[in-house]
Structure formats: structure tokens, C-alpha cells
Residue, then its C-alpha position, 0 to 999 in steps of 0.5 A: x226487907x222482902x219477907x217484910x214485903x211478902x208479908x204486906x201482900x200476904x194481907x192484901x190478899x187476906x183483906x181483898x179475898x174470900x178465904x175459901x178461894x185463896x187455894x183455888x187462885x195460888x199459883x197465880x196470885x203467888x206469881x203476882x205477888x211476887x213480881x210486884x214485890x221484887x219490883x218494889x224492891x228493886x226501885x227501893x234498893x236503887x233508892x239506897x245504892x244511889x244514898x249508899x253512893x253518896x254516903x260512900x263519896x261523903x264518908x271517902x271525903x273524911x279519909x282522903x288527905x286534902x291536897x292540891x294539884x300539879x307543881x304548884x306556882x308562886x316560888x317560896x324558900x322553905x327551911x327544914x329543921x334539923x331533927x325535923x320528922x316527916x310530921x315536922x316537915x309537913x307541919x312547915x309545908x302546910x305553914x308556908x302554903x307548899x302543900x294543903x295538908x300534912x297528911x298529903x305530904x306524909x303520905x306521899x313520903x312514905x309512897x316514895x322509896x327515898x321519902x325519909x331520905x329528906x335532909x335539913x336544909x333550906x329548898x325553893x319550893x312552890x306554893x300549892x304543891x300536890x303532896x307527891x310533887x313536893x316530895x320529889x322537889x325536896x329529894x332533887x338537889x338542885x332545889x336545895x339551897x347550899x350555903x357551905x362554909x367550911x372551917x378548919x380545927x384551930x381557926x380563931x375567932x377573928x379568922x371565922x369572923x372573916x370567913x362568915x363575913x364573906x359568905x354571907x354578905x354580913x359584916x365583921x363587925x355584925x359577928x364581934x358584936x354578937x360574939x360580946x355576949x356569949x351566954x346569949x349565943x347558948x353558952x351556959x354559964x358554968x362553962x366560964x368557971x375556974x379552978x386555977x384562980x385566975x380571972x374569969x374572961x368570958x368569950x366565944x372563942x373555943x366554942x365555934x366548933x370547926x366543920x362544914x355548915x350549910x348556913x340558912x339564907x338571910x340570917x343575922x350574926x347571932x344566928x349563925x354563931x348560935x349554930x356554930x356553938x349549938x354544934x359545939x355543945x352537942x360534941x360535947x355532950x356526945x364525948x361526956x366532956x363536962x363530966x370527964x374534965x371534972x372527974x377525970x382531969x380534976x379541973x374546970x371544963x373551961x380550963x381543958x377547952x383551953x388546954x385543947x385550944x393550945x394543943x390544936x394550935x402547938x401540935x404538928x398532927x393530929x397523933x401529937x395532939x394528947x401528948x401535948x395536952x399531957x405536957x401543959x397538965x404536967x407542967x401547970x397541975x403536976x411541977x411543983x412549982x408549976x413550970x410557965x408553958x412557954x408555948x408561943x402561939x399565945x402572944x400572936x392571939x393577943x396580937x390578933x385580938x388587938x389588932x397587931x400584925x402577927x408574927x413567927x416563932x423565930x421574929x418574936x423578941x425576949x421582950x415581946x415573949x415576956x411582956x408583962x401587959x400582954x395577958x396572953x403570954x405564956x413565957x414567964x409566968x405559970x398558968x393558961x391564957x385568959x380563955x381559949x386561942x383558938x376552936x379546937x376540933x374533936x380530935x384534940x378535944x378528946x386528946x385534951x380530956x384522955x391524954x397518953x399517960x407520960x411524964x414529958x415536959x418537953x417537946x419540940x417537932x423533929x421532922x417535916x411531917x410536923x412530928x414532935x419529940x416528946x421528953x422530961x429531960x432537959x438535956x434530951x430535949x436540947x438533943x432533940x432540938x439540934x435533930x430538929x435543926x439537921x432536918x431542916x425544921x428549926 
């Protein structure tokens, strides 16, 4: 830019002087060329660096992710998803008006040395939140909306139920009337199919998988069973238990489930849980004749399913262990109950779709500690019923 300006003055002086005299003045005239120039470029490059500055602010704009300041003001509940990125939870920021944009929330995540730390769950927040402030409200726990439930392995439906009611505030009929149409709550189809013959009853009950949860507020029923369920099926994807049921067992899966459902129920720990599934497989796929199962806990579920008041081992009759009405019974006559009678946990889960290898067709619990003799001889197993007697369990 300076050679260019040198140059216009260079003809100035050509234009505005005799030729033969340019020598004689050089020096002075260099001089005034010069600074007269060096003027000029000083006013023209402020011109530029004050444009230069602005563009810079301008262009800066483009890059610098749009936030807002401070801790924000209006309360607002905000539920993370499970799985979800730091994308994903600042998408749902920026929808519920907590942070202007995704970009503030990500990058003041990845500022902060526990910003991937961000759990699932349901938070107060504020809206109009600076991205930095957001994130530390989302890794302080007392901004998380803790709603645990907690449900052991082998709690029936009905027992959930009444759990559910309670924590939530909904009532026990919201949950038996969502629990009619399993299939809607994410129960595909095939899970309902047999191999035994015998009649297909669809229901929830094995498929509200025992754990804790951390409940999102303001749900409804089927909400709630649709998380409970959805667990369930990502356990059993994780243990291959469709697969496995069908190659290895040669049955249905709906036929182990139930399998595991009676076991979780029958075994006295959870070292017991395989060999009990061993001994239905044996008794209902193996005995030729099959053998009836004669487990108890299968005339309580019918109780409890039609409202009956439930009762021990030791106060159930002949006739109420044989009642041919009772769909569930499990005592004179061979075969499974109807669908499950209870939600399995893992553990018995995977005891019912790898049992131990063993020929029993007996068991009977032995000791307090709820361990069971195993046998496939009936008078051993008589033995093992007078031992469970001396030690004061029968």
C-alpha cells in the first residue's frame, strides 16, 4: 500500500516539476513526499483497523455460542432421558427455555471436569440459565428429583401394584387396568407363545423386572409399567434369554420365565435357584409320563388374583391343592401354571435358562438358612424331610 502511494507522488512531482531540477531538490523533496505519505497511511490504516475491529466483533459473534446470564429465574422441572448425550440434554435444555443454546450447555460441560457425570433423571432448574450455571445445578444432587421405588425379585403383580399406588399417588386400579393390555406396554407378541400346549394367557406378571427406579413425576400407570417392562427386556437381551430358551432349553421363552417365576418363588436362596428350575425341566420335559410339580406357591397366586386371602403350606387342604377350578394349581395334574406367578430377578432368570446339570426330582429346604436338599429318590427325599423336621424348619 505504501509503494502504491510513493509512486502516486512520484508522478505528482514528474507532472508539477521541471525534469532537470528534480536532482537538485531530492533530498528535500524525498523528505516531503515521505511524510505526507506515511500520513496518509496512518489515517487510511486507522480507517482499517477501526473496520478491522468491527468485522472481528462481527465475525466473533458467529462463533461465540448464544447464552444467557446469571442463575436464571422462573422454577421449571426438566426430565433427562436415559442414553441421553450432552447433545441430547442440551437439545431439552434449549426446549424448555433453561439455556439459549446447545452449543453454551456443551461447552460449559466439557469446562467442567464432572460435566459428563450428568445422570438421568428429573431436576428443578430455572429457566434462562447461563450454560455454566446449568450444568452445575444438573451435578448438584439436591436439584434431582428422587422418586425411588424399590422392588424385590419375586413380588407379584398385585403386590407392585400396591407399591406403585403408593409412591405415586395413583391408584391400584389405574395400574390393573393398564396391566390388560400387555402388548401395548412393550410386550411383543412372541413372548406369549407355547410349546406345551396349553392355553396362551397373556399378562404382565414376570415382566415388571425387580429393581430400584427413579420414577419421573406426574406419570400415569402405563408410564410407569412401560419402564418397568422396558427394563425387563434390556435384561433379557443382555442374558440372550430368547435365544438361549429356544436352543438351549428347547421350550418357549414364555415357558422358562415362568420356570424362573416359580423358582424365585419355591427356592429358599439364591445358590438353590438353578437346581429348582432343573427339577421342573426334569419333572415337566424329561419323566415320561411328566410328573405334576406339586409346588404350592401356585394356589396362593390364584388366591391373590381373585382376591382371596392367602394362606401357608401347612393350612392348605387336599381339596384346595387339587381343586380342579383353580387354573393355577400345580398338585394333580402335570404342566405350568397359566403365566408367571411372580417377577423373577436376574439370578433366577439366568438359574432357569442354564440350570446345573442333575437328575432331581425332589427337594425339600433342610436348615434355617432356607437350603434345600436335592434328590431323585423318593425315599431320600422322605429322609430329607424328617431332617427338615429335627431342625425345626417343617
Amino acid at each position: 500500500m505504501i509503494d502504491e502511494l510513493d509512486l502516486a507522488f512520484d508522478e505528482q512531482a514528474e507532472r508539477g516539476k521541471p525534469r532537470h531540477r528534480r536532482g537538485a531538490r531530492g533530498a528535500k523533496g524525498g523528505r516531503g513526499k515521505t511524510g505526507i505519505a506515511f500520513l496518509m497511511a496512518f489515517v487510511l490504516l486507522g480507517v482499517l483497523g477501526v473496520g478491522g475491529y468491527l468485522g472481528y466483533e462481527k465475525v466473533k459473534g458467529f462463533f461465540t455460542a448464544a447464552d444467557y446470564d446469571g442463575a436464571g429465574g422462573e422454577a421449571v422441572q426438566v426430565t433427562i432421558a436415559d442414553n441421553a448425550t450432552l447433545t441430547d440434554i442440551g437439545n431439552t435444555l434449549v426446549g424448555a427455555d433453561v439455556v439459549k443454546s446447545t452449543a453454551a450447555f456443551t461447552e460449559a460441560a466439557d469446562a467442567n471436569p464432572k460435566g459428563k457425570n450428568i445422570q438421568s433423571g428429573t431436576y428443578n432448574l430455572k429457566k434462562q440459565m447461563s450454560g455454566k450455571a446449568a450444568v452445575e445445578l444438573l451435578l448438584d444432587p439436591k436439584s434431582r428429583v428422587t422418586n425411588g421405588v424399590t422392588f424385590a425379585e419375586g413380588l407379584t403383580s398385585f403386590q407392585i401394584y400396591d407399591k406403585l399406588a403408593k409412591a405415586t399417588g395413583l391408584k391400584v386400579a389405574d395400574f390393573k387396568a393398564a396391566a390388560k393390555d400387555p402388548e401395548a406396554l412393550g410386550i411383543p407378541d412372541f413372548w406369549f407363545n407355547r410349546t406345551d400346549g396349553q392355553k396362551v394367557t397373556k399378562s404382565v406378571e414376570g415382566f415388571l423386572f425387580p429393581d430400584t427406579y427413579e420414577f419421573p413425576p406426574k406419570g400415569t400407570a402405563e408410564s410407569y409399567l412401560k419402564i418397568m417392562i422396558e427394563h425387563f427386556m434390556k435384561v433379557a437381551e443382555d442374558t440372550d434369554f430368547v435365544k438361549k430358551a429356544e436352543s438351549d432349553r428347547h421350550i418357549s421363552p414364555y415357558e422358562v420365565l415362568t420356570v424362573a417365576s416359580l423358582s424365585q418363588k419355591e427356592a429358599g436362596n439364591t445358590a438353590d435357584l438353578g437346581k429348582v428350575s432343573r427339577v421342573a425341566y426334569n419333572r415337566l420335559y424329561v419323566q415320561k409320563p411328566p410328573m405334576p410339580l406339586e409346588y404350592d406357591v401356585g394356589i396362593n397366586y390364584y388366591y391373590a388374583l381373585t382376591g382371596r386371602p392367602t394362606k401357608t403350606s401347612g393350612q392348605m387342604t387336599t381339596e384346595e391343592l387339587r381343586d380342579p377350578k383353580n387354573p393355577y394349581r400345580l398338585h394333580g395334574k402335570a404342566g405350568l401354571t397359566p403365566t408367571p406367578i411372580s417377577n423373577p430377578g436376574k439370578a433366577a432368570l439366568e438359574g432357569a435358562l442354564e440350570p446345573p446339570a442333575g437328575n432331581w426330582l425332589y427337594f425339600v429346604a433342610i436348615d434355617k438358612q432356607k437350603h434345600s436338599a436335592f434328590t431323585n429318590d423318593y425315599q431320600q427325599h422322605l429322609k430329607n424331610i424328617e431332617t427338615a423336621k429335627k431342625n425345626g424348619v417343617l
